[in-house]
C-alpha positions as CSV (number, residue, x, y, z in Angstrom):
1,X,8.8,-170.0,119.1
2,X,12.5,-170.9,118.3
3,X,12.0,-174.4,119.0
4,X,8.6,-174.3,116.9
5,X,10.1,-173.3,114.0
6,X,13.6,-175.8,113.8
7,X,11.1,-178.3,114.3
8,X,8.9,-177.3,110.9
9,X,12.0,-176.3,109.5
10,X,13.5,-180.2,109.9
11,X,10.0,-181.4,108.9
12,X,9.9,-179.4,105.6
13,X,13.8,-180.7,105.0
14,X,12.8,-184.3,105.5
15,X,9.7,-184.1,102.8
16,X,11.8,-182.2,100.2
17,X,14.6,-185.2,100.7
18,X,11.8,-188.2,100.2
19,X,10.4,-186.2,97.2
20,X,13.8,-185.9,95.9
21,X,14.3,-189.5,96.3
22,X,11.2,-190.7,94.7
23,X,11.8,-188.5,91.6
24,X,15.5,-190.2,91.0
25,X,14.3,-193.4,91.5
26,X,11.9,-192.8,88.7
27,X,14.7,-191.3,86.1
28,X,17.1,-194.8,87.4
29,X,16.4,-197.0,84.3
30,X,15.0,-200.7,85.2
31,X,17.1,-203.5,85.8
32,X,15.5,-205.4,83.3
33,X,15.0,-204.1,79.6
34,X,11.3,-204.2,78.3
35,X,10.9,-205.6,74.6
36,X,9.3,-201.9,73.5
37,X,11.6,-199.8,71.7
38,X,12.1,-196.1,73.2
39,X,11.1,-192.8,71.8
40,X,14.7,-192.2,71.5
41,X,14.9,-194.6,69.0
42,X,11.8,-194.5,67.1
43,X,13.2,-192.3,64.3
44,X,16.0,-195.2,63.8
45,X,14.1,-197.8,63.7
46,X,11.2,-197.4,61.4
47,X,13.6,-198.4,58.6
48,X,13.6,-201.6,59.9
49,X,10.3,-202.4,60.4
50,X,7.3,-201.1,62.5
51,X,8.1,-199.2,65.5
52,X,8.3,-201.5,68.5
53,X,9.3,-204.6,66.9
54,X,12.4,-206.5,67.5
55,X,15.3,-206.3,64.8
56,X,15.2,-209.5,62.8
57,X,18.4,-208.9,61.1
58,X,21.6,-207.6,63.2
59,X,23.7,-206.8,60.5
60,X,21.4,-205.0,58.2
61,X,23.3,-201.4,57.2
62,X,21.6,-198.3,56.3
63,X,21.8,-197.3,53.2
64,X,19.7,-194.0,51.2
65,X,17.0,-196.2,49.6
66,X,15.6,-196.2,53.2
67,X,14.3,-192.8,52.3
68,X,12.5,-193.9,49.7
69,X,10.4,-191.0,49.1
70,X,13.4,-188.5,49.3
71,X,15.9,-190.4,47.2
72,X,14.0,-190.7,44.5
73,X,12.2,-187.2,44.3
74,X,16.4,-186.3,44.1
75,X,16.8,-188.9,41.8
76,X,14.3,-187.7,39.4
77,X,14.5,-184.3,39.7
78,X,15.7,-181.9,37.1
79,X,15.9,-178.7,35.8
80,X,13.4,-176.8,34.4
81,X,14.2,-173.8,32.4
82,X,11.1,-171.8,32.1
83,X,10.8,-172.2,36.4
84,X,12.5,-169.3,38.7
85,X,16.5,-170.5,39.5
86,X,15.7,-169.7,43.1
87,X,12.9,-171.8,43.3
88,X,14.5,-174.5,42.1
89,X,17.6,-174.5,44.3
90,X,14.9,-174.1,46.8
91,X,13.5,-177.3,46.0
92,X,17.3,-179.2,45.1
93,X,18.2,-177.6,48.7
94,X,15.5,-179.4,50.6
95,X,15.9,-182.4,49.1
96,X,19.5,-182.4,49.4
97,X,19.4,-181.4,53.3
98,X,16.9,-183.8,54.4
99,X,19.3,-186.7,53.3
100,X,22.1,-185.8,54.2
101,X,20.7,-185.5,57.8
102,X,19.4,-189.0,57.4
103,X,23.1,-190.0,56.7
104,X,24.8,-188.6,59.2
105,X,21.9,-190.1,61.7
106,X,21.9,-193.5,60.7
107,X,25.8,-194.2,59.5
108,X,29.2,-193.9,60.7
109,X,32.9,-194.7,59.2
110,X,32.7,-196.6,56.2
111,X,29.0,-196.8,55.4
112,X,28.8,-192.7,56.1
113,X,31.9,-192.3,53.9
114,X,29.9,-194.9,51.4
115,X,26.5,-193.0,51.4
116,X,27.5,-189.4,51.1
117,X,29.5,-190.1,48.3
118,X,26.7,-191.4,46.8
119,X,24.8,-188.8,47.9
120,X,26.9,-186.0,46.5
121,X,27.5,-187.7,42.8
122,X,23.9,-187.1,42.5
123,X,24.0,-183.6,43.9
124,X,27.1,-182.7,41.7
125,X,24.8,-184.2,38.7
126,X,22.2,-182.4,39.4
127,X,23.9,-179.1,39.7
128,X,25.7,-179.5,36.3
129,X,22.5,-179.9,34.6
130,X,21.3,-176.7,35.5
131,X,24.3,-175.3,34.5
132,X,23.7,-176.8,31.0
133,X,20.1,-175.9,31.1
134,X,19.2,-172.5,33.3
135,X,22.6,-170.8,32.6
136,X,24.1,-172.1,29.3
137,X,24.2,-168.7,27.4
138,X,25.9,-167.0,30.2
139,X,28.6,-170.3,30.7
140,X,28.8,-170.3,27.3
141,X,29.6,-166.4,27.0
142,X,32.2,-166.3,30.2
143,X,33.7,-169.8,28.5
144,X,34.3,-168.2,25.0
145,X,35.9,-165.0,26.1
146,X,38.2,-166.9,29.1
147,X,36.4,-165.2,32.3
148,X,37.9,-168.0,34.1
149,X,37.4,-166.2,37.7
150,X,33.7,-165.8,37.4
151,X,33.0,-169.0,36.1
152,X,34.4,-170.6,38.9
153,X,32.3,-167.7,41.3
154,X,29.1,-169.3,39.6
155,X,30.0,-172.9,40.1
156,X,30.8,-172.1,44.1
157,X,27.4,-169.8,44.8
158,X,25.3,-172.0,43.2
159,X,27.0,-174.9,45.4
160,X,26.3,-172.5,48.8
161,X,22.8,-171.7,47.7
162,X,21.8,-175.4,47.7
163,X,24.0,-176.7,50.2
164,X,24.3,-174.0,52.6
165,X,28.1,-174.2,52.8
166,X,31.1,-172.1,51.9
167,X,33.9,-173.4,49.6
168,X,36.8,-172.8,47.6
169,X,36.9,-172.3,44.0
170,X,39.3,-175.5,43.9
171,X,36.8,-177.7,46.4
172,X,33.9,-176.4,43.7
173,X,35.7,-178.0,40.5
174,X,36.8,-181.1,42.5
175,X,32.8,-181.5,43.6
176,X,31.5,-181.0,40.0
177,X,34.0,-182.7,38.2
178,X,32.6,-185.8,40.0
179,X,29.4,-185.3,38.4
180,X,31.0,-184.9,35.1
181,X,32.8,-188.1,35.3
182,X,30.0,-190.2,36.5
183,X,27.6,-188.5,33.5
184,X,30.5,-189.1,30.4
185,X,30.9,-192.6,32.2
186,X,26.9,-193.3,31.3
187,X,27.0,-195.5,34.3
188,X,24.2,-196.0,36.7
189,X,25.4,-195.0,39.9
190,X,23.0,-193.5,41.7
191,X,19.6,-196.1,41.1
192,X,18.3,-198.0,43.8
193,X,19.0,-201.3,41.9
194,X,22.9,-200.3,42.1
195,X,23.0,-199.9,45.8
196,X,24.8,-202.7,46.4
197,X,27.4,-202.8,44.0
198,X,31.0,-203.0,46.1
199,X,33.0,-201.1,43.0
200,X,30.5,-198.5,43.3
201,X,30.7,-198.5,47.2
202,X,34.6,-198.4,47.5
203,X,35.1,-195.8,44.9
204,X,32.4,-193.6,47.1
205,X,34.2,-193.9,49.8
206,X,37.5,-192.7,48.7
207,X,35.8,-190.0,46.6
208,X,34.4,-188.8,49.8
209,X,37.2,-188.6,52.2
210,X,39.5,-187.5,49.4
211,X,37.5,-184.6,47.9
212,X,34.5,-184.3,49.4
213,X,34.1,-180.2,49.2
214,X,31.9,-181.2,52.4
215,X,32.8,-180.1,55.9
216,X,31.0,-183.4,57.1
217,X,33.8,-186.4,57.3
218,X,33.1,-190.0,57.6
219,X,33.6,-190.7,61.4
220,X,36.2,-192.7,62.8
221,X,34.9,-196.2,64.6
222,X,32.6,-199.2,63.6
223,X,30.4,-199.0,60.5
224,X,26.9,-199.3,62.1
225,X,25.4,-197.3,64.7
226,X,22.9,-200.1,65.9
227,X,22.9,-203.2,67.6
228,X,21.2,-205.2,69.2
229,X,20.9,-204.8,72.9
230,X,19.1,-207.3,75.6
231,X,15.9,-208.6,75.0
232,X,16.5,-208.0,71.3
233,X,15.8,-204.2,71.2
234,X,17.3,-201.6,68.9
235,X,20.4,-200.2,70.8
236,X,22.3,-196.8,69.4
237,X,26.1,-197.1,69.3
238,X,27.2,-194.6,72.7
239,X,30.2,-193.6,70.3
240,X,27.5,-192.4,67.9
241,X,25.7,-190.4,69.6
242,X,27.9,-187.2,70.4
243,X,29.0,-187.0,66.9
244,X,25.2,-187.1,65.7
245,X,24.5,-184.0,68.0
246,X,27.6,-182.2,66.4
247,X,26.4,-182.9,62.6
248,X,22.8,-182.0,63.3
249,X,24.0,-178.8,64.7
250,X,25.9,-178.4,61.9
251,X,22.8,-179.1,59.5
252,X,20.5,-176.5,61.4
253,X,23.4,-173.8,60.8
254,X,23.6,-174.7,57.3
255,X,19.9,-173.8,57.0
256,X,20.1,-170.5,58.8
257,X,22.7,-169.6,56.5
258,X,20.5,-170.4,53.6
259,X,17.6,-168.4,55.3
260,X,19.8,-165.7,55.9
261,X,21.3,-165.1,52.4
262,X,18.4,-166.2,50.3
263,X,17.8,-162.5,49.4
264,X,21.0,-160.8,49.6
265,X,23.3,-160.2,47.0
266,X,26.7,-159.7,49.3
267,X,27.0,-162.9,51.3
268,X,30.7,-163.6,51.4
269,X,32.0,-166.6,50.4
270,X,36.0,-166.7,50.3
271,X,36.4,-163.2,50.5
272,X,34.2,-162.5,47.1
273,X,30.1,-162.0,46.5
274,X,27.9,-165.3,46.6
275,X,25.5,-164.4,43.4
276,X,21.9,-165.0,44.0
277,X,19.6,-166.8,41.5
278,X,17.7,-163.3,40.6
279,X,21.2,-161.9,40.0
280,X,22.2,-165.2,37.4
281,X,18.7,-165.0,35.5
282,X,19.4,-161.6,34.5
283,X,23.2,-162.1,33.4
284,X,21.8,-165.3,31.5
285,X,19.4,-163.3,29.2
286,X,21.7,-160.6,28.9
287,X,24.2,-163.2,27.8
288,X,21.7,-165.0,25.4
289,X,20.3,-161.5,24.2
290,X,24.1,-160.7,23.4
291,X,24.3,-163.9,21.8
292,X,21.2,-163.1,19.6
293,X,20.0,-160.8,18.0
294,X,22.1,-158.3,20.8
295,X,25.0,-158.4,19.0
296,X,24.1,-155.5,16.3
297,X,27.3,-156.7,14.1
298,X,25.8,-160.0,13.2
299,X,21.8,-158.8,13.1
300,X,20.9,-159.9,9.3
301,X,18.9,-156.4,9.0
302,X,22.1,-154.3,9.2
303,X,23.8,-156.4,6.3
304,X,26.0,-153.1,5.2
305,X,29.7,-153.0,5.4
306,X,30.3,-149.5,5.2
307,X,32.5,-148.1,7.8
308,X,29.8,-145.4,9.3
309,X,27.3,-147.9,10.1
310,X,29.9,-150.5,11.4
311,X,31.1,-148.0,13.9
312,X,27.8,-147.2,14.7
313,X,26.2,-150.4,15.4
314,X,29.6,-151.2,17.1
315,X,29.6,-148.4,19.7
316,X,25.4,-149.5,20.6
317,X,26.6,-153.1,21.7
318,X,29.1,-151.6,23.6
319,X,27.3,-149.1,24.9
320,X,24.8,-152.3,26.2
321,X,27.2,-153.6,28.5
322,X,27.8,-150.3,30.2
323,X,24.1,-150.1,30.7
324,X,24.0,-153.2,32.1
325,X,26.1,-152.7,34.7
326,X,25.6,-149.1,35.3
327,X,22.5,-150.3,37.8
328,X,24.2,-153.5,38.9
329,X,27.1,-153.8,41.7
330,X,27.5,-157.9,40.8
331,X,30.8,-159.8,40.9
332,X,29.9,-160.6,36.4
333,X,29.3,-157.2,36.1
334,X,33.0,-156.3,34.3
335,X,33.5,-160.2,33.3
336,X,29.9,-160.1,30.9
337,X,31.7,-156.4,29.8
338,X,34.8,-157.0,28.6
339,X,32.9,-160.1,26.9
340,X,30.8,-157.9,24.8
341,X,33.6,-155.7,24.1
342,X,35.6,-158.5,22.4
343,X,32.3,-158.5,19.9
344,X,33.6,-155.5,18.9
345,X,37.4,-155.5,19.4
346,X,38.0,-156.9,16.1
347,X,36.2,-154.2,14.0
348,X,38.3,-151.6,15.7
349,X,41.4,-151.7,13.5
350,X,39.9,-149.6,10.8
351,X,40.3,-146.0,11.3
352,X,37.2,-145.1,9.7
353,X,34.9,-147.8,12.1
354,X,37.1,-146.4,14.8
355,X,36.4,-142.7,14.1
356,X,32.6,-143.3,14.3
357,X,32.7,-145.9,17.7
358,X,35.0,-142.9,19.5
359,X,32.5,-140.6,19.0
360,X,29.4,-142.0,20.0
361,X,31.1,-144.2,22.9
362,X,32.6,-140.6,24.2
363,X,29.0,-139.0,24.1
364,X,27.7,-141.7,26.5
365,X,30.5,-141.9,28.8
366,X,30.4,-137.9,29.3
367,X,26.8,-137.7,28.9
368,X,25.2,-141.4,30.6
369,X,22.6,-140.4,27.8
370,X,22.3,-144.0,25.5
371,X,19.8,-141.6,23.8
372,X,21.8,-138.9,23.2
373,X,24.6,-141.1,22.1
374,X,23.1,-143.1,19.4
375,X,21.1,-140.4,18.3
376,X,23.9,-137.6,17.6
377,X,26.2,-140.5,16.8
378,X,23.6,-141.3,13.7
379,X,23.6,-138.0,12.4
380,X,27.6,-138.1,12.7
381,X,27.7,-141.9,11.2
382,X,25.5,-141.0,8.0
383,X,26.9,-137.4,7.3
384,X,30.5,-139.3,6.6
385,X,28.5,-141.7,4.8
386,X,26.9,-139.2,2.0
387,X,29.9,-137.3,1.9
388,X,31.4,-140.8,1.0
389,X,29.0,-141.4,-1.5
390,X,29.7,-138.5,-3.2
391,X,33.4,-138.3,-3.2
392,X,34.6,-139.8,-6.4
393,X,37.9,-141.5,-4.5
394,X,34.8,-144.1,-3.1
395,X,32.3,-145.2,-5.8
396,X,34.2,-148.4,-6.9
397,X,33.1,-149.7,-3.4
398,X,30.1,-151.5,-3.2
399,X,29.9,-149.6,0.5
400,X,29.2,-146.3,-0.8
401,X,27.8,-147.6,-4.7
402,X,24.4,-145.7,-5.8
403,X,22.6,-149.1,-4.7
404,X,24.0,-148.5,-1.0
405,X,22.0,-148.0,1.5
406,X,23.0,-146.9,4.8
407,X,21.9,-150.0,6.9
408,X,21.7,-152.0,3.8
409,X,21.9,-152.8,0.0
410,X,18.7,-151.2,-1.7
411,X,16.2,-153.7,-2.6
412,X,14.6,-153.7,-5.8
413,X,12.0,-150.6,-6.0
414,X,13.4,-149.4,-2.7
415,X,14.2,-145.7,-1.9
416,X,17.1,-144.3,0.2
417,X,14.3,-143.1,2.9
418,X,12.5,-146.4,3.3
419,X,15.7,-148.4,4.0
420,X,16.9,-145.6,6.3
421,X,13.4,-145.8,8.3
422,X,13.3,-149.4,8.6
423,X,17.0,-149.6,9.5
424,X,16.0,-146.4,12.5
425,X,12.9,-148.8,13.5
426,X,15.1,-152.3,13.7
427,X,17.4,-150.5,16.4
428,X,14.5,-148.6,18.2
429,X,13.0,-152.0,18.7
430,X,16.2,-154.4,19.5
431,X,16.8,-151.2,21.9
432,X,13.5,-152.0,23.6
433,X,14.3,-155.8,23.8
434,X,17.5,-155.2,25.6
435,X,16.1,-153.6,27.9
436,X,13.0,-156.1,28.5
437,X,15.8,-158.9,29.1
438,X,17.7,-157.0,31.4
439,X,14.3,-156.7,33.6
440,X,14.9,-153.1,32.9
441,X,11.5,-152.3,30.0
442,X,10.2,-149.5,32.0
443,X,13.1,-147.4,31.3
444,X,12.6,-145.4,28.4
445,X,14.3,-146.3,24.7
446,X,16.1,-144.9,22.1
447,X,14.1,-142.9,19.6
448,X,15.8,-141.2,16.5
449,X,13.8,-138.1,16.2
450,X,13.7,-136.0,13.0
451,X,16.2,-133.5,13.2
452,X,16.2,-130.7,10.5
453,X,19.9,-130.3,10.9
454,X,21.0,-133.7,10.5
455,X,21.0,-135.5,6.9
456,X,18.7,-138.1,7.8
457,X,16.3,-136.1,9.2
458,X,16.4,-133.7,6.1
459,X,15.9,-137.0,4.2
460,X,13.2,-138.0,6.2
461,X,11.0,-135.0,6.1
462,X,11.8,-134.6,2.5
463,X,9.9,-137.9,2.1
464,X,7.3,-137.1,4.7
465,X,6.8,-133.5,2.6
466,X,6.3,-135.3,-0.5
467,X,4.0,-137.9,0.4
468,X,2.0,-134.5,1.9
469,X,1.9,-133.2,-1.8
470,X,0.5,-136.3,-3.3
471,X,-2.0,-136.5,-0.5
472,X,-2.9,-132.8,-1.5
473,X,-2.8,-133.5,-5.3
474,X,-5.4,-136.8,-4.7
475,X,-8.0,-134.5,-2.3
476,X,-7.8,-131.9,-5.4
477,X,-8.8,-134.5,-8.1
478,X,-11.3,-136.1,-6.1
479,X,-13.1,-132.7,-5.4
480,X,-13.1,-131.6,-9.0
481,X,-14.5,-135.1,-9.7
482,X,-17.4,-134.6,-7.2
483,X,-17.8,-131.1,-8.2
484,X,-18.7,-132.1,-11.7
485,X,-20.7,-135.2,-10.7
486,X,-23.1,-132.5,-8.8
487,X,-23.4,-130.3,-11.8
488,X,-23.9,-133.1,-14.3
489,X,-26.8,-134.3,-11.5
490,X,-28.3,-130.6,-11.7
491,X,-27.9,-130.5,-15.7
492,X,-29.8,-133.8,-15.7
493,X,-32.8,-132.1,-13.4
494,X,-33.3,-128.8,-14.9
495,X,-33.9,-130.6,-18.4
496,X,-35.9,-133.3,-17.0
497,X,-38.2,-131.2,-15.2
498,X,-37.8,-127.8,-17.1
499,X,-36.7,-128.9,-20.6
């Protein structure tokens, strides 16, 4: 039984061995190359012609016209400003990506460096037009009032978002300053037809290895990765190929970042917040609201000077930032604040403007009540106002003069109750704006109920009680009028019948 089984044993040995045999020889290439191209190559060599056919031309370089379809859907694109902002980086992203993997495949050295230079002028064009376009309000805003820091956090999230890459705030202004350059230049860099020119070639290369915010570097070596090998086939440089596996690695962890931190709002990126595109849409109407018709000081329907209503209004704009970021934990969140509070800064030096803003900024900072605050800080605002009015020591101002109205100069005809109720129902509804551009409209407004203490609300239900009288007085008259039309009608039928 021993002897059976070293025998079946040796058998089994000496089958396993030939079948080893048989399967290396099949994996040995030939000694003679074929004329068909491998799959290995197939992706490569469609840019020169249909798969499986010979290279006619050696020296022919890659260049990003060979993706036709790409390069020019990158070429063309541009922003649209009624579209979502994540959607369109979405779309810039995916473009962007899917050539830059197509340069990193098909160049090395000098023609890599050449290409992704080009590659990233457009980009960096692209990017500063939707700054200009989706986000000018809040650029604008943050540029006016010196928020230095959180322009440059902009600049460097939108750059991740697209690109999927982490950079400095230094790399950021290096990368869109390019695009600046080439766009005040008013040069055609980046059209097909230019491909070839050797100014615009060198200067991509330097820009590239000099300040390419990119963590992909032109390789080291000869400038082509093909060649031709025996029998006239396509042949991939074997210095090539290593490097190719790094960078497409490096391309699918780019994506999985971008996958990863398309919904969050606390991605780091140098130690700071990445901001999302949800997160800039809503900071950009807030900015253009506070722009607008936001800032209460320059609204054309509150045209008054007087001190009350300056304080007022004042206190309410400020009072919008806080509310703003009361619900937000974002990196603009003190930068769009202390932008809306330089609105206001300059009114401040007047005691009696002062006076009023203290007051109604205190009531919402101890109460978190925006309703509370503007209405008790009305009632405060217009009780200095009427005791203004009335105080001798004030009626050579126009402010407090009998043709004065609270929010504005009396028109012609107008009483003191219908410019106070149409000033109460300009706020109320720039109130309910606000809070539709901060995506915020299901949270109630502010509404300035009558108050029978306050001196508005006297005023106003001293208007709402008269117009009750002159109702009552206009029912009376009409029923004596019927009332005598029925007995004139019964006079008439008693003698027509009975006379």
């Amino acid at each position: 039984m021993i002897t059976e089984a070293a025998k079946r044993t040796a058998e089994t040995r000496e089958e396993w061995k030939k079948e080893q045999s048989e399967k290396e020889e099949k994996k040995e290439p030939k000694a003679e190359h074929t004329s068909r191209d491998t799959p290995e190559l197939s992706r490569q060599s469609k840019w020169f012609g249909i798969e499986g056919k010979l290279l006619e031309n050696a020296e022919q370089k890659w260049t990003l016209e060979m993706e036709e379809e790409l390069w020019q859907a990158l070429l063309q694109w541009m922003p649209v400003q009624e579209q979502d902002l994540s959607r369109q980086l979405e779309e810039l992203s995916k473009l962007y990506l899917a050539l830059l993997e197509a340069v990193l495949t098909h160049t090395v050295g000098e023609e890599q460096a050449v290409q992704m230079g080009r590659l990233e002028e457009v980009l960096s064009q692209k990017l500063n037009l939707l700054l200009d376009i989706d986000l000018k309000d809040l650029m604008a805003i943050l540029e006016e009032n010196h928020e230095t820091e959180a322009l440059k956090k902009i600049k460097s999230s939108i750059y991740q978002q697209t690109t999927g890459e982490k950079i400095s705030y230094q790399a950021a202004d290096r990368f869109y300053a390019k695009g600046r350059l080439a766009a005040s230049k008013s040069q055609r860099y980046f059209m097909p037809e230019s491909a070839g020119s050797g100014t615009v070639r060198e200067r991509s290369a330097e820009n590239t290895s000099s300040s390419s915010p990119s963590s992909f570097r032109a390789s080291s070596g000869e400038g082509m990765i093909y060649r031709l090998g025996k029998g006239g086939n396509i042949q991939i440089s074997q210095g090539s190929d290593s490097q190719r596996r790094s960078e497409e690695a490096q391309i699918g962890q780019r994506i999985r970042t971008l996958h990863q931190n398309g919904g969050k709002t606390d991605s780091p990126v140098q130690g700071k917040t990445t901001l999302t595109g949800r997160e800039l849409e809503t900071a950009n109407r807030f900015a253009a609201h506070m722009q607008g018709s936001g800032n209460l000081l320059k609204h054309p329907g509150f045209s008054a000077r007087n001190e009350e209503v300056v304080g007022l209004l004042s206190a309410l704009t400020t009072i919008k930032g806080q509310v703003y970021g009361a619900a937000r934990n974002s990196a603009l969140k003190h930068p769009l604040q202390n932008a809306v509070n330089q609105f206001v800064d300059y009114y401040l030096t007047q005691k009696g403007i002062y006076k009023v803003y203290n007051y109604t900024t205190n009531l919402y900072e101890r109460t978190g009540s925006s309703q509370k605050a503007a209405e008790e800080g009305l009632d405060y605002a217009y009780r200095l106002f009427l005791a203004k009015k009335e105080d001798p020591a004030y009626s050579s101002q126009a402010a407090y003069s009998e043709r004065a109205g609270f929010f504005q100069m009396l028109l012609k005809g107008q009483s003191p109750e219908a410019e106070l109720r149409r000033g109460i129902y300009l706020l109320e509804e720039n109130w309910r704006e606000f809070l539709k551009e901060i995506g915020e409209k299901e949270k109630k407004g502010i509404s300035f109920k009558m108050q029978r203490h306050s001196p508005w609300g006297i005023l106003l239900e001293a208007g709402g009680t008269a117009r009750q009288e002159k109702g009552k007085k206009k029912r009376l008259l009409l029923a004596e009028i019927a009332g005598a039309a029925v007995l004139l009608v019964l006079y008439l039928i008693y003698h027509l019948f009975f006379g």
